[in-house]
C-alpha positions in Angstrom: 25.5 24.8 22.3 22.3 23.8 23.5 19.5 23.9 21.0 16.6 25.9 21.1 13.0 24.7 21.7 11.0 25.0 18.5 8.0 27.8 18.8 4.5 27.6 19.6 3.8 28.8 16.1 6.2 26.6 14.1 4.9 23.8 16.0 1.7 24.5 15.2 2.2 25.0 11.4 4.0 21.5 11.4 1.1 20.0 13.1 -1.2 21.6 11.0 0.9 20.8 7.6 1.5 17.0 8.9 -2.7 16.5 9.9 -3.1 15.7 5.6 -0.6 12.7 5.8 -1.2 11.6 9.0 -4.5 11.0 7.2 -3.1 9.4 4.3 -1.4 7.0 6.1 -5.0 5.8 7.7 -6.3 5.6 4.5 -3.1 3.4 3.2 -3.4 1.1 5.9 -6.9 0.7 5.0 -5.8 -0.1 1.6 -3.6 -2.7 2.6 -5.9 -4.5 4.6 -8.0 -4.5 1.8 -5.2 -6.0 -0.3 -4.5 -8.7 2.0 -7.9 -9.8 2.5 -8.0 -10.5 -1.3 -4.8 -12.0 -0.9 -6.4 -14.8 1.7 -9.0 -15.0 -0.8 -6.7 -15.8 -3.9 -4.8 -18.2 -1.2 -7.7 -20.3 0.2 -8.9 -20.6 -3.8 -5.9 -22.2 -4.9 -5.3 -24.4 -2.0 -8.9 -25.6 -2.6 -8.4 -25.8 -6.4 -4.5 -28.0 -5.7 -6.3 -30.1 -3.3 -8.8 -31.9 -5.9 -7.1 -35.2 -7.2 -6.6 -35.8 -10.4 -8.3 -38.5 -10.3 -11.3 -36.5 -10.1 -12.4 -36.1 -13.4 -15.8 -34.0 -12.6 -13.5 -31.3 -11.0 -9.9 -31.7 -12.4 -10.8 -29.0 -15.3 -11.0 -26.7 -12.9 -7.4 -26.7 -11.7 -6.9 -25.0 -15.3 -7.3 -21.6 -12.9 -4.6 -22.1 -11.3 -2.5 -20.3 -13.6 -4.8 -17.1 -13.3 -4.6 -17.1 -9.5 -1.2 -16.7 -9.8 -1.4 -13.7 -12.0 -3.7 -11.9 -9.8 -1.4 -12.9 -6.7 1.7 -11.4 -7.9 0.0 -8.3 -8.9 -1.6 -8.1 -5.5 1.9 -9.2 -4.2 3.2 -5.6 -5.9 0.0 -3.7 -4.9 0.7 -4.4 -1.2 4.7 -3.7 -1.6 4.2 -0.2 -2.8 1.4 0.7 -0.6 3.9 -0.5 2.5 6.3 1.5 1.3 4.0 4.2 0.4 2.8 4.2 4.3 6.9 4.3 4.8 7.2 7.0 3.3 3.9 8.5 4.4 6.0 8.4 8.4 9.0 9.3 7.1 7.0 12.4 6.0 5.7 13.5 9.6 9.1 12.7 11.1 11.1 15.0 9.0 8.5 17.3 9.6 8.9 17.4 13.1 12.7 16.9 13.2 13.0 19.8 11.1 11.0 22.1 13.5 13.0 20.8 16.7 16.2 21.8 14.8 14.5 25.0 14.1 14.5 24.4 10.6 12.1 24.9 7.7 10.4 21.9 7.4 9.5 22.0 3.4 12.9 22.3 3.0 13.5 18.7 4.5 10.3 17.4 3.3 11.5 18.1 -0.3 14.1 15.7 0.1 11.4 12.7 -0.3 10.5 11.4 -3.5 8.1 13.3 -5.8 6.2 10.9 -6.7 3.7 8.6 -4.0 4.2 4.8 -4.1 0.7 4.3 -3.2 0.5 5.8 -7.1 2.0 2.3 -8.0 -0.4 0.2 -5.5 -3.4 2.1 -6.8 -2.6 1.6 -10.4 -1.6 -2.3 -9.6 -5.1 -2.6 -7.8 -6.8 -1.6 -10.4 -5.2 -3.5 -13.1 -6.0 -6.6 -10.6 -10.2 -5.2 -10.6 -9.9 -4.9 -14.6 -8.4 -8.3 -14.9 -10.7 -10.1 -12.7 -13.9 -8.3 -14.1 -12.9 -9.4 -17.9 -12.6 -12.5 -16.8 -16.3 -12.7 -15.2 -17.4 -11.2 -18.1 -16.0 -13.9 -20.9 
């Protein structure tokens, strides 16, 4: 049974419904570059702060950041896991989309099968703990 060619206006209404995420997933990768870039930053700090001797007495003290570096890092680690698998998700959006419509299905029916909830959610909320954290520590 061969399968039938989706129509011109169930294409359409796919590509139109799909145009919001295909967005989204722009703006994620965005956000991960973002991410990572504060990532290098954290990582170039604390290669810098672990290559001062100890012997180095005018400088040593500051080694005692270390310990905050790390903090920041794994919540940055998180932020840019769930916005990777928010961008995952984010394709896997479109391609059900248009899988659906070849198969002559209704799309929102497929798209419903993906989880409710965003995990960019999760990378936003991470981020943002990581901007409160390293403002209160500028601060005091």
């Amino acid at each position: 049974m061969p399968l039938d060619a989706p129509s011109v206006t169930q294409l359409s209404q796919v590509i139109a419904q799909v145009t919001a995420p295909s967005f989204l997933l722009g703006a994620v990768a965005a956000f991960i570059s973002v991410l990572i870039a504060r990532m290098n930053r954290i990582i170039d700090r604390s290669q810098a702060l672990n290559a001062i001797s100890d012997d180095d007495v005018s400088r040593a003290s500051l080694k005692a950041d270390i310990p905050r570096l790390k903090r920041r890092a794994m919540i940055l680690n998180r932020a840019i896991l769930y916005a990777t698998v928010s961008g995952i998700v984010t394709s896997l959006l479109v391609i059900v989309a248009f899988v659906c419509a070849f198969f002559n299905l209704q799309h929102e029916y497929g798209v419903a099968v993906l989880p409710g909830h965003h995990p960019s959610d999760g990378s936003i909320w991470l981020y943002d703990r990581y901007r409160r954290q390293s403002h209160c520590e500028h601060v005091h």
